[in-house]
N, C-alpha and C positions, 0 to 999 in steps of 0.2 A: 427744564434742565434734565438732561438725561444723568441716572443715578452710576454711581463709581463702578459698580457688580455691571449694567447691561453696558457702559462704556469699556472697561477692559472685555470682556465676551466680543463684543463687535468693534473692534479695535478705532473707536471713538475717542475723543479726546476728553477726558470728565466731564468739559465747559460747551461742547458740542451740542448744539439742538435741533432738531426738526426743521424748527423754522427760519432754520440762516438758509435751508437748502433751494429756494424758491431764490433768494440773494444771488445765491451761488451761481444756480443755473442763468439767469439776468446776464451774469455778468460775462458768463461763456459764451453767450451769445452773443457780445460785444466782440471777442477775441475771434470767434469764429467768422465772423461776418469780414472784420479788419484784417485775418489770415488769408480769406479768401480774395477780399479785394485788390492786398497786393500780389498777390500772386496771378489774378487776372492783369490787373494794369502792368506786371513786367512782361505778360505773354503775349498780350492785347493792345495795350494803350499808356507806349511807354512815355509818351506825352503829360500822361497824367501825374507819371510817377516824377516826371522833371517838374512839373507843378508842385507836388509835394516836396521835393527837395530843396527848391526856392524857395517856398513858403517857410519854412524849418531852416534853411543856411543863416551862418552870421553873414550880414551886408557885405557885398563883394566875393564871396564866394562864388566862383563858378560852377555850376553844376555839368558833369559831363554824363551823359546816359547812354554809355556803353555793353556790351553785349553783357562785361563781367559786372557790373550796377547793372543791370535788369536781373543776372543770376542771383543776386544778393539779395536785391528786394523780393524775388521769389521764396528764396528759401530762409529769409524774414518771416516770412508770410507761414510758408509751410507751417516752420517751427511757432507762431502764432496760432495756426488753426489748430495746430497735436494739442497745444496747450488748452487752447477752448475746449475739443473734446475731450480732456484728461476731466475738467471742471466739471465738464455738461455731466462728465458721469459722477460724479464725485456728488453734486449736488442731486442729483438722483438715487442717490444712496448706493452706489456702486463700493464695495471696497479699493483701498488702494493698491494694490498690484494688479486689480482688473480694468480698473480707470487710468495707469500710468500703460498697459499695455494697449489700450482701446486707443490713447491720446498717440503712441507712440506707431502704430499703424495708423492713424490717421495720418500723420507727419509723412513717414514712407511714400504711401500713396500718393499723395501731394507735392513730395519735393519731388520724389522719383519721376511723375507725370511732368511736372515742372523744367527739371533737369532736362529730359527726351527731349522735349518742347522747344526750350531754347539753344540746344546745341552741344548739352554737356552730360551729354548719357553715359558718361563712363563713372560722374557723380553716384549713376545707380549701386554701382559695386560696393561701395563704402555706405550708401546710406542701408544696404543689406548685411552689411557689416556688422552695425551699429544697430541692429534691429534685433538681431541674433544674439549678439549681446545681452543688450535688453530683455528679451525676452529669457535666455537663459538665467539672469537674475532674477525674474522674476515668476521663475517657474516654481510651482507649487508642488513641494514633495509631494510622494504617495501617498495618498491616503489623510493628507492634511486639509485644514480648510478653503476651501471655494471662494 
C-alpha cells in the first residue's frame, strides 16, 4: 500500500499499488491489440468485420457493411488503441496528463491514418482539432511538474 504523504506527492490515489501495475499494462494489451484489429479488418478485411457483426446482431438483423460501417469500426478501433496506450502508460507509472496525452496521439495517428485510408481524409481536420484541444488541457504550466 503506497502511504498518504508519497500518494499525494505522485498524484496516486491513497489505495494505489505497485503491484496492480503489471494488471494494468495486461490489460492494455487487450485494448491495444482489439484497436488495432479493428481497425485493420475495416481497412483490410471488411469481411471479417460483417462476421463480427453477425456474430453480436440480435437474430435477424441485417448487417450492411458499407463504406460509413467500415469508417465506424475504424475509429472504434482508433479510439480503442488511444485507450490501451493511455493504460499501457499509466501502468508503467507514467503520470496522468502524460499517459492521457501519449493515449490521445496514439488515437490521432491511427484514426487520422484510418480516415486517409478509407476515403474520409477531411475526418483529419477535426481529429487535429480535438488534439489541440487536448493537449492544450493538458499542458503543463511553467515550471510545474512533469
Amino acid at each position: 500500500m503506497v502511504s498518504a504523504t508519497v500518494a499525494a506527492s505522485s498524484h496516486l490515489p491513497a489505495d494505489d499499488t505497485r503491484a496492480d501495475y503489471p494488471r494494468v499494462v495486461a490489460a492494455s494489451y487487450v485494448l491495444l491489440v482489439s484497436g488495432l484489429g479493428f481497425v485493420a479488418a475495416a481497412i483490410g478485411a471488411p469481411a471479417l468485420l460483417t462476421a463480427f457483426y453477425d456474430l453480436v446482431a440480435t437474430p435477424g438483423t441485417v448487417t450492411v457493411m458499407d463504406a460509413a460501417a467500415r469508417l465506424g469500426a475504424a475509429l472504434f478501433g482508433a479510439l480503442t488503441f488511444g485507450w490501451g496506450v493511455t493504460l499501457h502508460a499509466l501502468g508503467r507509472g507514467a503520470r496522468m496528463p502524460r499517459a492521457v496525452l501519449q493515449g490521445a496521439i496514439a488515437w490521432f495517428v491511427v484514426d487520422s491514418a484510418a480516415s486517409v485510408l478509407l476515403g474520409y481524409a477531411w475526418n483529419t481536420v477535426s481529429n487535429a482539432g480535438f488534439l489541440l484541444i487536448i493537449g492544450a488541457l493538458l499542458r503543463t504550466p511553467r515550471g510545474g511538474p512533469r
